[in-house]
TIBA-831728 format. One line per 8 residues: their letters; for each residue x, y, z of C-alpha. Coordinates in steps of 0.5 Angstrom, whole numbers, plus 500, padded with zeros to 3 digits. Layout:
N
A) X:Y:Z | ...;
//
This chain:
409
XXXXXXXX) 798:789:289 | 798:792:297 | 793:794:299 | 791:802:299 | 786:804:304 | 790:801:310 | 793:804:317 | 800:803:317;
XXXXXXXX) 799:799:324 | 795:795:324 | 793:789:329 | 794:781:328 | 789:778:324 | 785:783:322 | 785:785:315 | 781:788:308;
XXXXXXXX) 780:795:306 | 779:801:310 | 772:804:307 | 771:812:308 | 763:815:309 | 761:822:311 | 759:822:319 | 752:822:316;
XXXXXXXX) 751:815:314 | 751:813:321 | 748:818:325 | 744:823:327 | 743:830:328 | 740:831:335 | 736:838:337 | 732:835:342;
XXXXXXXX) 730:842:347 | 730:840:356 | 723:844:355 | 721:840:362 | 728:841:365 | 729:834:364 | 737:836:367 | 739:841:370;
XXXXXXXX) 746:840:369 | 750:844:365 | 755:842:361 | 761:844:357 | 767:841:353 | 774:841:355 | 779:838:350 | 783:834:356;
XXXXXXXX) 777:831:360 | 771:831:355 | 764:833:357 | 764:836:364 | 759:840:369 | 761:847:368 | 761:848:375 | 766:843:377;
XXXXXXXX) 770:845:370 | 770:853:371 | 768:853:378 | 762:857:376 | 756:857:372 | 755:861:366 | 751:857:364 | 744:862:363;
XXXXXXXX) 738:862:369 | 733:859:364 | 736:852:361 | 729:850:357 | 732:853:350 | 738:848:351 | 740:842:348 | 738:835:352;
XXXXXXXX) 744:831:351 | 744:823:353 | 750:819:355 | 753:817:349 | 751:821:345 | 757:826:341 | 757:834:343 | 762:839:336;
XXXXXXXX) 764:844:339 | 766:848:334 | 771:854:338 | 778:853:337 | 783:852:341 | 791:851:342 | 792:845:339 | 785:844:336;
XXXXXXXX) 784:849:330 | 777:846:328 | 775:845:336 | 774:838:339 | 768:832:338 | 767:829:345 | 762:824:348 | 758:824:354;
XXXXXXXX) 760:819:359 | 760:822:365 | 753:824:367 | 746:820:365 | 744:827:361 | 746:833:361 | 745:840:357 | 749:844:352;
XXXXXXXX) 748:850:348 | 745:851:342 | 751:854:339 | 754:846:340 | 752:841:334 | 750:834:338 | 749:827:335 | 749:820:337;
XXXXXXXX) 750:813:333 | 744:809:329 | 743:802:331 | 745:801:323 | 750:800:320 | 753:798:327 | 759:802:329 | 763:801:335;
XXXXXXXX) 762:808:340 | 770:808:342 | 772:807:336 | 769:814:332 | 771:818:340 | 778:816:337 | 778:818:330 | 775:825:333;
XXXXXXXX) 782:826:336 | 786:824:329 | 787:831:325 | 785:827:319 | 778:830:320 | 781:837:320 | 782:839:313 | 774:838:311;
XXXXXXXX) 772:842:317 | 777:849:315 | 774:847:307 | 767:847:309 | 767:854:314 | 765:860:310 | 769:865:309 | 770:870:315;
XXXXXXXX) 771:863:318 | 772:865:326 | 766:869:329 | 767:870:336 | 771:865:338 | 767:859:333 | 768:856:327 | 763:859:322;
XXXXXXXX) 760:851:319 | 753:848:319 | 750:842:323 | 749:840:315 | 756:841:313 | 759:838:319 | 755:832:319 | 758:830:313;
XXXXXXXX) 766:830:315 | 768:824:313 | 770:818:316 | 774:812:316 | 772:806:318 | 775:799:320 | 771:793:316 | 768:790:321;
XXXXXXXX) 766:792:329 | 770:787:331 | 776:791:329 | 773:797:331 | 772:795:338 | 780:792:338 | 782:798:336 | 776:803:341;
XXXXXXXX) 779:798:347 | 787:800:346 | 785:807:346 | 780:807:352 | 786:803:356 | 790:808:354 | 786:814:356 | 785:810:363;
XXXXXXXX) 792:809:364 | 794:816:363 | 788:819:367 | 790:814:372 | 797:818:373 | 794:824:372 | 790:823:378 | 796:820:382;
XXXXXXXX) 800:826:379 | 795:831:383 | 794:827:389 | 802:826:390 | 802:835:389 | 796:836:393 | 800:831:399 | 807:836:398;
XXXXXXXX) 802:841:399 | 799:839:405 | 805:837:408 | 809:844:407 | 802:847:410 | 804:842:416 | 812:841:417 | 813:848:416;
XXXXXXXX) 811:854:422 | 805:858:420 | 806:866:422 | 807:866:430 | 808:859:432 | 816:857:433 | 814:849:432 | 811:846:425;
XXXXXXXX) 805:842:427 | 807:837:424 | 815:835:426 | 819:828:424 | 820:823:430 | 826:825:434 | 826:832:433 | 825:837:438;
XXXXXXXX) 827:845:440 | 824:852:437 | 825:854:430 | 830:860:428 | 827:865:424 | 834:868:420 | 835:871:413 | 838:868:406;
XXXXXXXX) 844:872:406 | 846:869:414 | 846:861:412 | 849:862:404 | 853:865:399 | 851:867:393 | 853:871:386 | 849:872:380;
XXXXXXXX) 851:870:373 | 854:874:367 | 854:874:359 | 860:872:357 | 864:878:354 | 866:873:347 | 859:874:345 | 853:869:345;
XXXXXXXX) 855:864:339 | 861:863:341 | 859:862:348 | 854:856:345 | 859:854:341 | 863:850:346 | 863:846:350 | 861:848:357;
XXXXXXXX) 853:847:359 | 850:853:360 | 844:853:365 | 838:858:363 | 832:860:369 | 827:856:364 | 830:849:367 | 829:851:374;
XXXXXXXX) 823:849:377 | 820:843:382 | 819:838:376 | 825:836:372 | 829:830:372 | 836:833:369 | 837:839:367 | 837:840:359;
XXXXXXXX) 844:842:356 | 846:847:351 | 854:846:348 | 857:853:352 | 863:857:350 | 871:856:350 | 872:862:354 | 869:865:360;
XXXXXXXX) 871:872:361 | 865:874:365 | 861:867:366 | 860:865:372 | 860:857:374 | 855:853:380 | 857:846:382 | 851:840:382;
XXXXXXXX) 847:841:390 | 848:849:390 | 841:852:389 | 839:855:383 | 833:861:384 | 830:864:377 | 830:872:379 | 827:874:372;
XXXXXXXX) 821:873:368 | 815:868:367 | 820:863:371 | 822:868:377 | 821:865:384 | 823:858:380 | 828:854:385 | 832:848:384;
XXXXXXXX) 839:844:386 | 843:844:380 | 845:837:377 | 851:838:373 | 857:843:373 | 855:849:369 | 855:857:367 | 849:861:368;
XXXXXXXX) 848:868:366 | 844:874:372 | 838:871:370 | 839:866:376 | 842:867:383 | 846:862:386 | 846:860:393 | 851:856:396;
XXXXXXXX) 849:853:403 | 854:855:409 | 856:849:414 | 850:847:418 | 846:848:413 | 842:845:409 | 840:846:400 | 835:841:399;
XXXXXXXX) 832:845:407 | 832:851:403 | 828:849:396 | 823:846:399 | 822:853:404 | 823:858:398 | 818:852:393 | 813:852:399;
XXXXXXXX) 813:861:399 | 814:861:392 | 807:865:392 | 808:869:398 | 815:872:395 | 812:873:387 | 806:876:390 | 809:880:394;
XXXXXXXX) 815:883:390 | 813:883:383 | 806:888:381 | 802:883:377 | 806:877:376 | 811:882:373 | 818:885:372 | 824:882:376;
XXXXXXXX) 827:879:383 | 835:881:385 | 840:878:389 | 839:883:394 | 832:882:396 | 833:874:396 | 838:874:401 | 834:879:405;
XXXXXXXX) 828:873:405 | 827:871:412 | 827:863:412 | 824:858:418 | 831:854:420 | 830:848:424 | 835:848:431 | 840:842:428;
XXXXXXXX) 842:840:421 | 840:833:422 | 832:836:421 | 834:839:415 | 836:833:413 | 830:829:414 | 825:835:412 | 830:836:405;
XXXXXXXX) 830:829:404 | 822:828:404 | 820:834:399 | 827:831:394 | 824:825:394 | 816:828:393 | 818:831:387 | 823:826:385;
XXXXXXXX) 816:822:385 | 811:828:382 | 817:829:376 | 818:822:375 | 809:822:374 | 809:827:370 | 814:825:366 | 811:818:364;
XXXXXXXX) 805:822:362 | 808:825:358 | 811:818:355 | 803:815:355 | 801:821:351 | 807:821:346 | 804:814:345 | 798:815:344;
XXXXXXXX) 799:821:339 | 804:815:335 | 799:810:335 | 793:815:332 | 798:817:327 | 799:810:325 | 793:806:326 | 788:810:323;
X) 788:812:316;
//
């Protein structure tokens, strides 16, 4: 007869039946108060990152003035935080692995491992990112459950989620090891992903002329000359797109791509496609390399080079560079005053650009198309890195979301 309490997958050479406990069983409630101010570090929990100093987190401290009433929490020991979130509708469970000690709030339920039974620490971090605890927490909340934010449920009743365990540390630890490399990996492309776009940033601040200046300060080896300042509509065309007048199932019922504004940003690797309509009275097509500006919405200001033939709607404007100038020049140059330009014209983040305000922008253009070029070429190939990091996280995370699902009960 198989086995019932076992995972899905399951690592060669390990075998027996998985055993569920209440948390209780191997560990303890910690209520220890930083009465002397043993740390003055106060902590809060990010789902992402875990236990982290308030400071460097929130770029503030909300922590109170007087920090003796709160929490005394050692390395290694767990913090619930019971407010929930996108993603985490019973809060989060974390370890303190960055500091040596830190404090919470008392509203925070800690707790650490007991010498026995023995059971591997990486192993209970992974299973608090598994949902199978989720079910016990919302039947074990009293009702009226959500009190400012948190989930109304007491250390007591917490502390006896139960939890499934692995029949031996060894297991225990093979397991907490997988998932530990897998979290090293994804941090280490986060960290990669954010220097590559904190280097494009740098390099916009540098390569372009700053107001006043006709020279960038940093320039490309064989390039000379002032800078001209002229206006979008001088060196391209442009036109906005249209509803098609069949109506919008016909329209997606096709087979013609259509380009909606939401696909124009810095980080995509192709455009996603929709099967467009038969017929296009009133839609408007661009050619892979135009420019394609997002003028509405949450994705105003959004600007890439189209990748595929395709119809868009008056969403988007297109911009088509005339001879002598060059596409890939002028994304990076409206991507590098994306902020400037929303800040600018849209009140509070909100409402809509036009085609005429785009074409009227006033754009920084090197003396020889050769320049542009080059300086096109250096931000195409930055974002192609960046998307390319970003894009691999996503395939590490989506690893580790399969992996929990089938490693753990």
């Amino acid at each position: 007869m198989p086995k019932q309490n076992v995972p899905a997958l399951r690592l060669e050479g390990f075998d027996g039946e998985w055993e569920t406990v209440p948390l209780n069983t191997f560990t303890e409630r910690v209520q220890r108060k930083n009465t002397d101010l043993q740390s003055t570090l106060p902590l809060t929990i990010s789902a992402q990152y875990g236990l982290v100093d308030q400071i460097t987190y929130f770029n503030n401290r909300v922590a109170s003035a007087n920090l003796r009433n709160y929490l005394l929490v050692e390395n290694g020991e767990f913090a619930y935080n019971k407010s929930f979130s996108a993603g985490h509708p019973v809060g989060t469970v974390k370890r303190l692995d960055k500091y040596d000690r830190g404090v919470l709030s008392s509203l925070y339920i800690v707790f650490r491992l007991l010498e026995h039974p023995p059971i591997d620490g990486d192993f209970l971090v992974t299973f608090f990112e598994t949902s199978s605890w989720h079910r016990f927490v919302e039947a074990n909340s009293a009702e009226g459950a959500r009190n400012h934010g948190l989930l109304n449920i007491s250390a007591q009743d917490f502390l006896e989620v139960p939890v499934t365990l692995a029949p031996t540390l060894e297991e225990q630890q093979a397991i907490g090891a997988i998932f530990t490399n897998l979290d090293a990996a994804i941090n280490q492309h986060m960290l990669k992903h954010k220097a590559l776009q904190q280097a494009k940033t740098a390099l916009m601040q540098c390569m372009f002329p700053q107001e006043g200046q006709t020279v960038p300060e940093l320039r490309l080896e064989g390039f000379d000359g002032e800078w001209d300042v002229v206006k979008v509509g001088a060196i391209a065309d442009s036109f906005s797109g249209g509803t098609p007048t069949v109506g919008t199932n016909a329209f997606y019922g096709g087979d013609i791509p259509f380009i909606r504004s939401s696909e124009i940003s810095s980080s995509f690797t192709e455009l996603t496609l929709t099967e467009a309509g038969l017929h296009f009275s009133s839609a408007k097509m661009v050619q892979p390399g135009w420019v394609l500006y997002a003028l509405y919405g949450a994705t105003a200001g959004e600007v890439s080079l189209a990748k595929i033939e395709g119809a868009i709607n008056q969403a988007i404007l297109a911009l088509i560079p005339r001879d002598g100038f060059n596409a890939a020049y002028l994304v990076a140059w409206l991507r590098m005053n994306k902020k400037n330009i929303t800040d600018t014209y849209l009140q509070g983040g909100q409402g809509n650009l036009s085609g005429a305000l785009v074409k009227n922008l006033e754009v920084f253009i090197p003396p020889t198309l050769e320049e542009q070029q080059a300086i096109g070429a250096v931000f195409t190939r930055l974002d192609s890195l960046i998307a390319a990091e970003a894009q691999y996280i996503e395939s590490l995370k989506q690893a580790k979301t399969a992996l929990l699902q089938r490693m753990f009960i």
